[in-house]
Every structure is written in structure tokens, then in C-alpha cells.
N, C-alpha and C positions, 0 to 999 in steps of 0.2 A: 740487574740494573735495567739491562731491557724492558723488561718486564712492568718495572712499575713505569718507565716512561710511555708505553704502550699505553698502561694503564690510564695514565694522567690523559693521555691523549683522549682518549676513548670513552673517558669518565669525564671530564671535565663539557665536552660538549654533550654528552646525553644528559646532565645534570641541568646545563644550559635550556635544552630542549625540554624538557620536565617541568622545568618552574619558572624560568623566564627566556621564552622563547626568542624573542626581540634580541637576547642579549647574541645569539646564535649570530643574527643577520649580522650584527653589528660588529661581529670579534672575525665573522668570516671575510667582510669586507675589509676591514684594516688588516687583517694577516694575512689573507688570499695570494696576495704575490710575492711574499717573504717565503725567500727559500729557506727552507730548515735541516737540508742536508749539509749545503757548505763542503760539497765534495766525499763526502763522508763515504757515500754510496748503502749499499744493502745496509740494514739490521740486521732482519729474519730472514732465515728461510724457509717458507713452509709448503701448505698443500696448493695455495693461490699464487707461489712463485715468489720472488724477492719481495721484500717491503721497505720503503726505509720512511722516516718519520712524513715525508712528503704524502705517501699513500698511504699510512695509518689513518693520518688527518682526514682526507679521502673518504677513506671506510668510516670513521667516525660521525661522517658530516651526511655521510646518504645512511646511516642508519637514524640516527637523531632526527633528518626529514623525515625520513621514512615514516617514522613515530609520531610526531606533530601532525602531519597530513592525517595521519590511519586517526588521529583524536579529531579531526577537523574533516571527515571525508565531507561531508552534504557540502560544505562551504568549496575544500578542493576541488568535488567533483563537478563544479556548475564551471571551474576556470579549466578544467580537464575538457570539457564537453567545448569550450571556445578556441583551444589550442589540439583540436581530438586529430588532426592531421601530424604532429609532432608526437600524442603517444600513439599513435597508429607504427608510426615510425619504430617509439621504442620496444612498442609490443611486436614487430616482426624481427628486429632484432636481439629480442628474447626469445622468438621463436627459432631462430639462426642458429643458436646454441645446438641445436638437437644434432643439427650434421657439419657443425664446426669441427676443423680438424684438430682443434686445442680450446677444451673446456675453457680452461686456467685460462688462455689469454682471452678467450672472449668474454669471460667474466669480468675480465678487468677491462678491457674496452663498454664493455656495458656499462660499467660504473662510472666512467668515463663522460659516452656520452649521455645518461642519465642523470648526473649531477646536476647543471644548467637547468634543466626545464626541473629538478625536483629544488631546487633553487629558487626558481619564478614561481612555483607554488609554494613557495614556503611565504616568500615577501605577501604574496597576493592575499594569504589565507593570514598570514599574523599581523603585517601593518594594518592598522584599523585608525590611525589617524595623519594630520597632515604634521603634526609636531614630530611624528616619530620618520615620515618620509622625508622629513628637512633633516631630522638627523643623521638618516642613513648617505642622503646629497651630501652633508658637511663629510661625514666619512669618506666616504668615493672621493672626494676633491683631497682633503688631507694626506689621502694612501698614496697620491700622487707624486707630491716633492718630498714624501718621506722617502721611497724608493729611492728615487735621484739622490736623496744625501746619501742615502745605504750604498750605490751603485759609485757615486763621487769619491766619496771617504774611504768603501776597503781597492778603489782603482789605487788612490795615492799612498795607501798604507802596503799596496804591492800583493792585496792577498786576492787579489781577479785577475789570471794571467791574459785573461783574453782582452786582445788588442782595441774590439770594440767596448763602449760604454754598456756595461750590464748588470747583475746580482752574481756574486757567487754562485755557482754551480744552476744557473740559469741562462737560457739562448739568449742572444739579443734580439730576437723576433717574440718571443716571448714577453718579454720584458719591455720594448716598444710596442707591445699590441696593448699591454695593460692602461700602457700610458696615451692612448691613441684616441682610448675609451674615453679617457678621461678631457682630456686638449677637446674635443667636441663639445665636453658638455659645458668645461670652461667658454669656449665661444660663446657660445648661445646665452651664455649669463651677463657676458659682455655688455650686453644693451637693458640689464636687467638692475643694474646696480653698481657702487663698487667697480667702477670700470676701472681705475690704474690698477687696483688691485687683482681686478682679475685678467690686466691683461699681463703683465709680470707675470703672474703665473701661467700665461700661456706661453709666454714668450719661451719662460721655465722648461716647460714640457716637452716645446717646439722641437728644442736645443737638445736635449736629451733621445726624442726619437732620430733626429739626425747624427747625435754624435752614435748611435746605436746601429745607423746603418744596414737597416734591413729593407732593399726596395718594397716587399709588399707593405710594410706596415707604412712606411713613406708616402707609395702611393693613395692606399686608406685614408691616410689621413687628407691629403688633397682631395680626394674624393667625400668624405666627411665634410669637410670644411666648405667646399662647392655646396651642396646639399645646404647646410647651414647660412650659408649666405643668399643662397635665392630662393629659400623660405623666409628668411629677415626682410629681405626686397620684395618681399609680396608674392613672388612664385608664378603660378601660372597666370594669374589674375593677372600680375603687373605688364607682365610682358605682352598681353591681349589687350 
């Protein structure tokens, strides 16, 4: 049984990656913060150490880039060459491995921090228009109060013991950073349209990083929010 859910896992986004790569961004960003263990813990155990469906996903998702990039180098390597201080970064910490005193976990910290920036090139190398960057904005904004009902509903159904507002088998520093992301960029949209609507949904978020209670992400977000508003005020101009 394992097995073939590995499989789904593993198979379903290199498929994605293969023949519609858009659909990759798009399924990573709505499921990115949905926990899929639920407590569960390990699955496997193998030569890379535990795994449970949380790092399958993982492995699935920097192989699949991996793939897409290595089909698209000329295009990745021109946003490679703009961000060369960050794989500078990942390439000494692939270097690091050689006198790591654990393979296994430096492998998985590499995949770690490798995801992110093989991420930013994936967006950069496959979105190729502005219909498809509004769609992945409407995603990002959706993933938002979908979480908070995920994080509301199993609080009142009793199956989240932890005192703060969270996801199952998720920090609440975790789970108010996802949302921290998001509360910014709702601001900023603020002044763009659709303002009752998007201010409920800040208000939304607001609510949800406070009832989550994690000072740094709290303070993020003020600091986020300052940033956003005295670029709306004009910024350094106005103030001169």
C-alpha cells in the first residue's frame, strides 16, 4: 500500500512535469501548506532516513524541476546567471557534503534548501504569460482562507490538540508564515480593486496569524505591512 502511494505521489507530479508543466506550479501552490501526514509520522524507512508523504512530495517536486529546468537550461541558465550569488550558495553547500558528518541528513537539508530557488526557476522558465501569472496570484490568495477553514474546522472537531490556531501535525510558526505571505500581498491589492473584499480577507488572515501566536511571524508581518504602506505613500520621494 505504501508503495503505490509513493508511487501516486512521485508519478503524478513528474507526469505533471512532462506534459503540463504550469499544472506543477499551480497544484504546488494550493497544496504547499496542507499537511499530509496528520500525525501519521514515518512511512519508510530507507537509505535517506524516514520519509513520510510530507517528503515524498519533496522528492517528487525537486525531481520533476529538476526535469523541466534540464528541458529549458538556455532559458534557466540566463535567470541562474541573475540569482548566481544564491547557487553560488547552493553549489558550496553541495560541496559541504564531502566532509559532512551525515550524508543522509545533509542530503535532505540540501533538498531542503534547494527547493525555493529550483521553484523560482521553475515559475520564471514556464510562466510565459500574464493570464497564467493572475492565475497563480488567484491561487496564492485562495490557499490562504482555505488553510484557516482547514486550521478552524479540525480546532472545533477536537483533532488539533495544540492550544494555538494551526494544521494538524503543523507548527504554528509555520502555518502563520504561509499566511504572512499572503496578508501582504492582500494589502497591496488593497488600493488595486475590490477593496471590501479584500479587506475581509485581510482582516481574515490578520486574525488567524494572531490567533497562531508566534512573535516572529507577528512581527513580519508589521514589518511587511510598514514596507507596504510607505511604498503606497510614495516612499522615499514623499517623504523628501
Amino acid at each position: 500500500m505504501n508503495g503505490i502511494i509513493v508511487f501516486l505521489f512521485l508519478g503524478t507530479q513528474f507526469l505533471m512535469a512532462l506534459f503540463y508543466p504550469i499544472a506543477l506550479i499551480y497544484v504546488t501552490l494550493m497544496t504547499g501548506a496542507m499537511p499530509l501526514t496528520f500525525g501519521r509520522g514515518e512511512m519508510l524507512t530507507g537509505p535517506f532516513g524516514r520519509f513520510d508523504l510530507t517528503a515524498i512530495r519533496l522528492l517528487g517536486l525537486c525531481v520533476s524541476m529538476l526535469w523541466v529546468i534540464s528541458l529549458n537550461v538556455r532559458v534557466a541558465g540566463k535567470y541562474i546567471v541573475s540569482y548566481r550569488m544564491h547557487a553560488l550558495f547552493l553549489a558550496y553547500c553541495s560541496l559541504a557534503l564531502i566532509w559532512s558528518p551525515s550524508m543522509i541528513y545533509g542530503l535532505r537539508m540540501l533538498a531542503k534548501l534547494s527547493a525555493p530557488f529550483l521553484f523560482l526557476l521553475l515559475v520564471m522558465t514556464v510562466v510565459s504569460s500574464i493570464r497564467q501569472l493572475k492565475a497563480i496570484e488567484s491561487i496564492v490568495l485562495i490557499s490562504g482562507p482555505l488553510v484557516v477553514i482547514i486550521a478552524v474546522a479540525t480546532k472545533l472537531a477536537g483533532l488539533n490538540p495544540n492550544p494555538m490556531l494551526t494544521l494538524p501535525a503543523t507548527s504554528p510558526a509555520v502555518f502563520s508564515a504561509h499566511l504572512v505571505g499572503i496578508s501582504v500581498l492582500v494589502l497591496a491589492r488593497t488600493g488595486t480593486g475590490n477593496r471590501l473584499g479584500n479587506s475581509l480577507l485581510l482582516v481574515l488572515l490578520v486574525g488567524a496569524v494572531i490567533a497562531a501566536f508566534t512573535r516572529i511571524t507577528i512581527g513580519a508581518m508589521f514589518i511587511g505591512f510598514s514596507v507596504i504602506l510607505f511604498l503606497a505613500l510614495g516612499g522615499a520621494a514623499r517623504v523628501a
